[in-house]
C-alpha positions as CSV (number, residue, x, y, z in Angstrom):
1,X,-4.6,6.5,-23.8
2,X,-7.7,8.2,-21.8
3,X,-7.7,10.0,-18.4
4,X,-8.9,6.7,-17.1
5,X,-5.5,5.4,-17.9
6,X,-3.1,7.7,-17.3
7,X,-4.3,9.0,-14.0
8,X,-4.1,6.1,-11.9
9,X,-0.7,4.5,-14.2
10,X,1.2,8.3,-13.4
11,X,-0.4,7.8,-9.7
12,X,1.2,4.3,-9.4
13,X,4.3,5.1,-11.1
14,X,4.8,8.1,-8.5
15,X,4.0,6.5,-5.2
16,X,6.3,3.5,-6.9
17,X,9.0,5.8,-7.2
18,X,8.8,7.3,-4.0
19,X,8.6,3.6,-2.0
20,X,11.7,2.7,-4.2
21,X,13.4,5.8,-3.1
22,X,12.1,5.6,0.8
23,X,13.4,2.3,0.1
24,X,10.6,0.3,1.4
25,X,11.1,-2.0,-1.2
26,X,14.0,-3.6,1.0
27,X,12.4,-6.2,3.4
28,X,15.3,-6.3,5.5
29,X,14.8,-2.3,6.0
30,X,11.3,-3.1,6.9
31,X,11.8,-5.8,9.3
32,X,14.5,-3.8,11.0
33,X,11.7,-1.1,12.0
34,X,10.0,-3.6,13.2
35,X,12.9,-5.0,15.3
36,X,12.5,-2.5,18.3
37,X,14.6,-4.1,20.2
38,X,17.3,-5.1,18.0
39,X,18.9,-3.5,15.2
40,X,16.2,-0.8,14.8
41,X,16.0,1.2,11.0
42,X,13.6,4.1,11.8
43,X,13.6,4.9,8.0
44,X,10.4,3.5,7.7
45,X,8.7,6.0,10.4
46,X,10.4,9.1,8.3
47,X,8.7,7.5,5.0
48,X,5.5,7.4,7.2
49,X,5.7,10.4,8.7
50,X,5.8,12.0,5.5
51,X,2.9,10.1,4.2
52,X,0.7,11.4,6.5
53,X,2.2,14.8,6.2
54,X,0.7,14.9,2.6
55,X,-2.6,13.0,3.7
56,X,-3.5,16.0,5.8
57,X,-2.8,18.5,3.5
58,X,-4.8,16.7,0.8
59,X,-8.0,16.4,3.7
60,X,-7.8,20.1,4.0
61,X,-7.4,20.8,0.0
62,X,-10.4,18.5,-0.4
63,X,-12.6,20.4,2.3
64,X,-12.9,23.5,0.2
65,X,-13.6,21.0,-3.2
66,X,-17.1,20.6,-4.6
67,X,-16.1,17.4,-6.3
68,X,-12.9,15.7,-7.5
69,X,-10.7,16.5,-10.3
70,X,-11.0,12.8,-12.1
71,X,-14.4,11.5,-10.6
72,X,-18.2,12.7,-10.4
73,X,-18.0,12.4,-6.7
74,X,-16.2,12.0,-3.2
75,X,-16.2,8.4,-1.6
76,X,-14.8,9.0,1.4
77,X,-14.7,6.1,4.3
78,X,-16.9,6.3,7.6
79,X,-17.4,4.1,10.2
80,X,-20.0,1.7,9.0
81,X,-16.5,0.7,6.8
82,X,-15.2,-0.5,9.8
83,X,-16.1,-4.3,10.1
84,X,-14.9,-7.3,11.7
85,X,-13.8,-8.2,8.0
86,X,-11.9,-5.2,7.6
87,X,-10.2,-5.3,10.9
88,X,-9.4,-9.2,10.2
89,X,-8.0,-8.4,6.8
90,X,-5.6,-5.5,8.7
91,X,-4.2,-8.4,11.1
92,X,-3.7,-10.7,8.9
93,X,-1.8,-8.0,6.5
94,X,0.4,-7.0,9.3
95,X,1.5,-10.5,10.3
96,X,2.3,-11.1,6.8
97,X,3.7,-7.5,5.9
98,X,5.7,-8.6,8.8
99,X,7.2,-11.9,8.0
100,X,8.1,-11.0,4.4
101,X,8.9,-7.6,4.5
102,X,6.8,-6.4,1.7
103,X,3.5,-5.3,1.5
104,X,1.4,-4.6,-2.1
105,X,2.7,-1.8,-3.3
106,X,6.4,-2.1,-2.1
107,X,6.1,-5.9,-3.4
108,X,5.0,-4.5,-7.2
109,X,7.7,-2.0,-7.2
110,X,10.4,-4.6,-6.3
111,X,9.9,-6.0,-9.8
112,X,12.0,-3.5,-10.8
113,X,14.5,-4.1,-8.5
114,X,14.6,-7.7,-7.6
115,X,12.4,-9.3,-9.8
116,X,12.9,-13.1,-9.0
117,X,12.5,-12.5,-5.1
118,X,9.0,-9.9,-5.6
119,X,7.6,-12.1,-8.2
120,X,7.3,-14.9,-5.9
121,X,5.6,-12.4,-3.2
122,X,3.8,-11.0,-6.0
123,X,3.0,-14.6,-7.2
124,X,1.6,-15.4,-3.6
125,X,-0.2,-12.0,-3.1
126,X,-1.8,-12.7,-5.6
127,X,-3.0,-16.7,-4.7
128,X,-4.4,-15.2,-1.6
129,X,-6.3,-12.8,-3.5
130,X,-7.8,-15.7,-5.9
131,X,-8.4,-17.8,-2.8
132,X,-10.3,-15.3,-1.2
133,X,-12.8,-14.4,-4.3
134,X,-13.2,-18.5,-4.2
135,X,-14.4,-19.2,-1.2
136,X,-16.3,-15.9,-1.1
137,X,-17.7,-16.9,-4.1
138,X,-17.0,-13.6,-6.3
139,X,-15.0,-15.0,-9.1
C-alpha cells in the first residue's frame, strides 16, 4: 500500500477508535446530551472539548508550516465556503444527528459494535448521499 492509502486508513482508524472509546457511537449517549432538561450525559461536551483542544494546537503547528506533510499545499476554508448550501446541509445534519443519534463517523464506527443497527444508518446515510448527487446531477 502507498501513502495515499495508509494515511487517511491510520487517520480513520484513530479518530474511529477514539469516537468508540468517547463512546459516541452510543445514540442513546448522544441524545442524552442533547436532553438538557432531562436525563443530561455531558460526555459528549468532554469528547468535544477535547476535540477542539487538539484543533488549536494543530492551527498553531500549521502556522509555522510551509506546506503539509502528505499534500503539495494548504486548503484551508474561508468565508466565501460559507453558503446558504452549506448552512442548509448543517441544519439538516443536526436534526438528523439528532433524531438517530449518530452522525457519519460515529455511524461507520458502530459497524464494529452494533453492526445490524449502524448498517441500516449507514445504509440510509448513504441513500441521502446518492439522492443528493441525483437531483444535483453529479453522478
Amino acid at each position: 500500500m502507498t501513502r495515499d492509502i495508509l494515511v487517511p486508513l491510520a487517520s480513520g482508524t484513530i479518530f474511529g477508535a477514539g469516537l468508540t472509546v468517547g463512546g459516541m457511537t452510543d445514540p442513546a449517549r448522544v441524545r442524552g446530551f442533547l436532553d438538557l432538561f432531562g436525563d443530561w450525559d455531558p460526555t459528549l461536551a468532554f469528547v468535544m472539548g477535547g476535540a477542539v483542544l487538539v484543533m488549536a494546537m494543530a492551527w498553531i503547528v500549521q502556522r509555522s508550516m510551509l506546506r503539509p506533510i502528505f499534500a503539495e499545499g494548504f486548503s484551508l476554508p474561508d468565508r466565501n465556503d460559507l453558503t446558504p448550501r452549506l448552512i442548509g446541509g448543517s441544519a439538516l445534519f443536526g436534526v438528523g444527528w439528532g433524531i438517530a443519534g449518530l452522525c457519519p463517523g460515529p455511524g461507520f464506527a458502530a459497524l464494529a459494535i452494533e453492526p445490524v443497527s449502524a448498517a441500516i444508518f449507514v445504509v440510509a446515510l448513504v441513500a441521502g448521499m446518492v439522492l443528493v448527487r441525483l437531483f444535483e446531477g453529479n453522478v
